[in-house]
C-alpha positions as CSV (number, residue, x, y, z in Angstrom):
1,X,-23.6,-35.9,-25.3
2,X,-22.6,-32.9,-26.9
3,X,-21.8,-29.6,-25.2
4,X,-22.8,-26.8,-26.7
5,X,-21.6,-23.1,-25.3
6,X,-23.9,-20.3,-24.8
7,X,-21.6,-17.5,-24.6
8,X,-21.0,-15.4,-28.0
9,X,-17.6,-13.9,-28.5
10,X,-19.2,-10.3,-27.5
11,X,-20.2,-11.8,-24.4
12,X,-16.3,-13.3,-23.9
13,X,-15.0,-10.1,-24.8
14,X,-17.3,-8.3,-22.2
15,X,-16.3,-10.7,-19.2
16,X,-12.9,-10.5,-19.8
17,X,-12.9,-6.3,-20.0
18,X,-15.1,-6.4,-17.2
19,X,-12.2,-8.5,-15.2
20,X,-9.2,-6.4,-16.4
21,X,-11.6,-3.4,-15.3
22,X,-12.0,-4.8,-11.9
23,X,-8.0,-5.8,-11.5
24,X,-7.5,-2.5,-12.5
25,X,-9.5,-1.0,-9.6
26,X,-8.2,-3.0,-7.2
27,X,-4.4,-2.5,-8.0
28,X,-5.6,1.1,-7.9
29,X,-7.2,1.1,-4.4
30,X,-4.3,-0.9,-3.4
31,X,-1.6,1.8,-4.7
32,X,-3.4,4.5,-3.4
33,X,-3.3,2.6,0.5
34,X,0.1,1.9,-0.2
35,X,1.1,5.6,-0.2
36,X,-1.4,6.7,2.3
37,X,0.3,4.3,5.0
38,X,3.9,4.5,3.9
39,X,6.8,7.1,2.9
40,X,9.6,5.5,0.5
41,X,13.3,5.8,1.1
42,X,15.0,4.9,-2.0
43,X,19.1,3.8,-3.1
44,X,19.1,6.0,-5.9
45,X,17.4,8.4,-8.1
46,X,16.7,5.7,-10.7
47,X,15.0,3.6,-8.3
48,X,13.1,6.8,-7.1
49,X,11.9,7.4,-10.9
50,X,11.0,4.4,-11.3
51,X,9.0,3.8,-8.4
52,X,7.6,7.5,-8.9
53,X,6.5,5.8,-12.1
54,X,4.9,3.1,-10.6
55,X,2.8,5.0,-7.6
56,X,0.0,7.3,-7.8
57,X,0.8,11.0,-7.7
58,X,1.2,12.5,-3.8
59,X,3.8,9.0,-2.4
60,X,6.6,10.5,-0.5
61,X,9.4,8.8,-1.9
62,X,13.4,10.4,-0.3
63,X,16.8,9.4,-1.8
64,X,19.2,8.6,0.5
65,X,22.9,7.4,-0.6
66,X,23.7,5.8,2.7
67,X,20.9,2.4,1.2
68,X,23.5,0.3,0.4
69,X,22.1,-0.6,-2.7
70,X,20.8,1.6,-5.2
71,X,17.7,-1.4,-6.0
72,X,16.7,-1.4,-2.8
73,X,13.7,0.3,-1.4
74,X,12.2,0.7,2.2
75,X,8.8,1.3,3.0
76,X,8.4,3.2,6.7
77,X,5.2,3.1,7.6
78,X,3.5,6.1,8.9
79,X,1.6,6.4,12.8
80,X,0.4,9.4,14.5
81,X,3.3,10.3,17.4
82,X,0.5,10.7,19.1
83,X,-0.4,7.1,19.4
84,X,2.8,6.6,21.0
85,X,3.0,8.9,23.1
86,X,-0.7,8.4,25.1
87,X,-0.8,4.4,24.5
88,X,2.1,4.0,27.6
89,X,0.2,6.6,29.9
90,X,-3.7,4.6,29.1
91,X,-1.8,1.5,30.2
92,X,-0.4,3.2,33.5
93,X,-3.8,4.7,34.6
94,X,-5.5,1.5,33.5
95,X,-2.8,-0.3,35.7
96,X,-3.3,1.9,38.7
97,X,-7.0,1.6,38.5
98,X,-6.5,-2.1,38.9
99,X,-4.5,-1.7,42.1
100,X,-6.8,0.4,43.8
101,X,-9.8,-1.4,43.4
């Protein structure tokens, strides 16, 4: 039994830029949560250019020369002080809630 396929080249040529379209959108959304979540501490300014090159416009991205390798690059990630500072005192009043009833 012979196979025959129904697809024409056009068609081909429209699922594949319809998957590079798609990949490109998601390495997008993906980028742009990377720098919304995270600053950038960097070895060197080579490796900050470079990753400058890489991210979308707006990442924080800081040289330091005490990373003991110019490659090397941390990614903080960013919270609301905030978050810190009134988690400890909910769990205290939740705790002393629990002891008086």
């Amino acid at each position: 039994m012979k196979h025959t396929f129904s697809y024409s080249t056009d068609n081909i040529l429209e699922e594949i830029d319809k998957f590079i379209r798609l990949q490109n959108e998601r390495t997008e959304q993906t980028l742009a949560e990377i720098i919304t979540k995270y600053d950038f501490i960097v070895g060197s300014k080579e490796c900050k250019y470079r990753l400058m090159e890489v991210l979308p416009e707006g990442a924080n991205i800081i040289c330091s020369p005490y990373i003991e390798s110019p490659t090397t690059i941390y990614a903080i990630k960013k919270f609301d002080t905030m978050d810190l500072l009134t988690e400890p005192y909910r769990a205290e009043s939740e705790e002393s809630n629990a002891d008086s009833n």
